[in-house]
C-alpha positions in Angstrom: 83.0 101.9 85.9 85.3 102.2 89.0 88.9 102.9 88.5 91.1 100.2 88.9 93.6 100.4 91.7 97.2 100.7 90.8 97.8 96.9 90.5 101.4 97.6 89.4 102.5 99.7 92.3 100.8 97.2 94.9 103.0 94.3 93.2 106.1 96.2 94.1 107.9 94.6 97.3 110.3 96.6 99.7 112.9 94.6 100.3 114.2 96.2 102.8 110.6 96.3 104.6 109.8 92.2 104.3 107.8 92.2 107.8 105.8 95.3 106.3 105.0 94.1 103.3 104.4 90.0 105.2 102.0 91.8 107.5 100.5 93.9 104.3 99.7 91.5 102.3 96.7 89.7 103.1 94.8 93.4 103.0 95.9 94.1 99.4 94.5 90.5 98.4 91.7 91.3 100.1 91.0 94.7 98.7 91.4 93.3 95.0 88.9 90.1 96.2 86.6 93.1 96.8 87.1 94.8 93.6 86.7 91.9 91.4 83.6 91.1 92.9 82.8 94.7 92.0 83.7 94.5 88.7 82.0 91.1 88.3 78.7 92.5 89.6 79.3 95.5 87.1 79.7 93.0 84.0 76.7 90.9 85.0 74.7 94.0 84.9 75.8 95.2 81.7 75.2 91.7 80.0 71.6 91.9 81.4 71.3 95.1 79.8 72.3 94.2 76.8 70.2 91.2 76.9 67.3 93.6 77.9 68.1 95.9 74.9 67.9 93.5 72.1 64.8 91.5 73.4 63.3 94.6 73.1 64.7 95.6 69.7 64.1 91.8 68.3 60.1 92.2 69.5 60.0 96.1 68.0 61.7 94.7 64.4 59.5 92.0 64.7 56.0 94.3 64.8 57.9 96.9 62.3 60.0 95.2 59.6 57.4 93.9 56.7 58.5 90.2 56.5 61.1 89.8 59.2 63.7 87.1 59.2 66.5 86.3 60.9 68.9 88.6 59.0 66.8 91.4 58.9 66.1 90.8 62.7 69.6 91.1 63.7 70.1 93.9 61.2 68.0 95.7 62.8 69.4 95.5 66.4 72.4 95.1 66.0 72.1 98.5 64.2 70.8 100.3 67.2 72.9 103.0 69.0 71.5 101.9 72.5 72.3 98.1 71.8 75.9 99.9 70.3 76.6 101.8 73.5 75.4 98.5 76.0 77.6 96.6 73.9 80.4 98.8 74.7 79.4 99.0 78.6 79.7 95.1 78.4 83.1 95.1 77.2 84.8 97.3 79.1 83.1 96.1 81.9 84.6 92.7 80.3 88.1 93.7 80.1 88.4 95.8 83.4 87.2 92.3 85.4 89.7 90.4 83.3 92.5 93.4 84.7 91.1 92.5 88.0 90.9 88.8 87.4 94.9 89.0 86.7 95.8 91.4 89.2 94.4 89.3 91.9 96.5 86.3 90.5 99.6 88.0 90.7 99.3 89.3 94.1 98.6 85.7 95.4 101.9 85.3 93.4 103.4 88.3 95.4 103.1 86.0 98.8 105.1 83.3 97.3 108.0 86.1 96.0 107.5 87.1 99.5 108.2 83.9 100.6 111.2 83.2 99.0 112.7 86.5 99.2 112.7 85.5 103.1 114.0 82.5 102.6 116.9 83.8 100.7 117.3 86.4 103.3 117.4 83.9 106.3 120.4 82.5 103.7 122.3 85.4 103.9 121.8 85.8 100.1 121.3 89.7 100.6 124.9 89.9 102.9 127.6 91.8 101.4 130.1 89.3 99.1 133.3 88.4 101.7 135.9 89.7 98.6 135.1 92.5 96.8 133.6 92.1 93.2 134.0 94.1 90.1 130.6 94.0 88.6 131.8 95.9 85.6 135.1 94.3 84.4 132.9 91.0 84.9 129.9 92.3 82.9 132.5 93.3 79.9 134.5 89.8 80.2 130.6 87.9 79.6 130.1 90.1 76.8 133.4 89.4 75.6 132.9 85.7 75.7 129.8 86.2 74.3 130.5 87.9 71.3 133.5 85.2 70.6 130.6 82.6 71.4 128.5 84.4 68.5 131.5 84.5 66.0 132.2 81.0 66.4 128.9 80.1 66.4 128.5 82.1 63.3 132.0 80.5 61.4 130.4 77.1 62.1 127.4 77.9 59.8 129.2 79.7 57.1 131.3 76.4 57.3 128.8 73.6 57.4 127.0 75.9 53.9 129.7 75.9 51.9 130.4 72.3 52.2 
């Protein structure tokens, strides 16, 4: 198993570096195109493995068990620490693809964000505010009004109850 790149770290955008990260991008998708088809290679190879494993198993329980069935059949594979341990190859090799799978996704979602976040800078969203704010009396003033919201929302129950 390969170790999976650190998806969370390439999803990251420098806003101050748009042009870097523009010019960036179509590498990163690129390098986890490349390790998803790495990963998907890996996973085909371990379900032919375990394929492999139990066709051999399933002939061997079929010379060896005295009256196989069925049930006995996969009993006996299923029981077997090889078929165990490719069974455990094939999931992890299962979930890491499925990391991959997802990581790829959002950094085709990361050119979009990149998108936009130009869009909003061409807007002059980023500019300084022409009056001075005061982020923290307005944060205290929305909980404020929240909290009344709440208690009024809360008097309104007790009210319709009782009636």
């Amino acid at each position: 198993m390969s170790e999976i790149p650190d998806y969370k770290q390439d999803l990251s955008i420098d806003q101050n570096a748009l042009d870097i990260e523009f010019l960036n991008q179509p590498n990163l998708y690129m390098k986890y195109s490349e390790e998803l088809a790495h990963a998907e290679r890996v996973t085909k190879r371990a379900n032919e493995k375990v394929k492999t494993i139990r066709s051999e198993l399933v002939d061997e329980a079929n010379r060896k068990l005295d009256k196989p069935n069925q049930q006995k059949v996969e009993s006996y594979y299923r029981m077997d620490d090889s078929y165990k341990e490719a069974k455990t190859e094939l999931h992890d090799a299962e979930f890491e693809q499925s990391i991959l799978t997802n990581a790829l996704w959002a950094i085709g979602h990361r050119k979009t964000s990149l998108e936009n976040l130009v869009k909003l800078m061409v807007a002059q969203y980023f500019a300084p505010p022409a009056e001075p704010r005061d982020l923290d009396s307005e944060v205290v003033k929305k909980m404020k009004q929240s909290r009344r919201n709440e208690g009024i929302r809360k008097a309104s129950t007790r009210t319709r109850r009782t009636k």
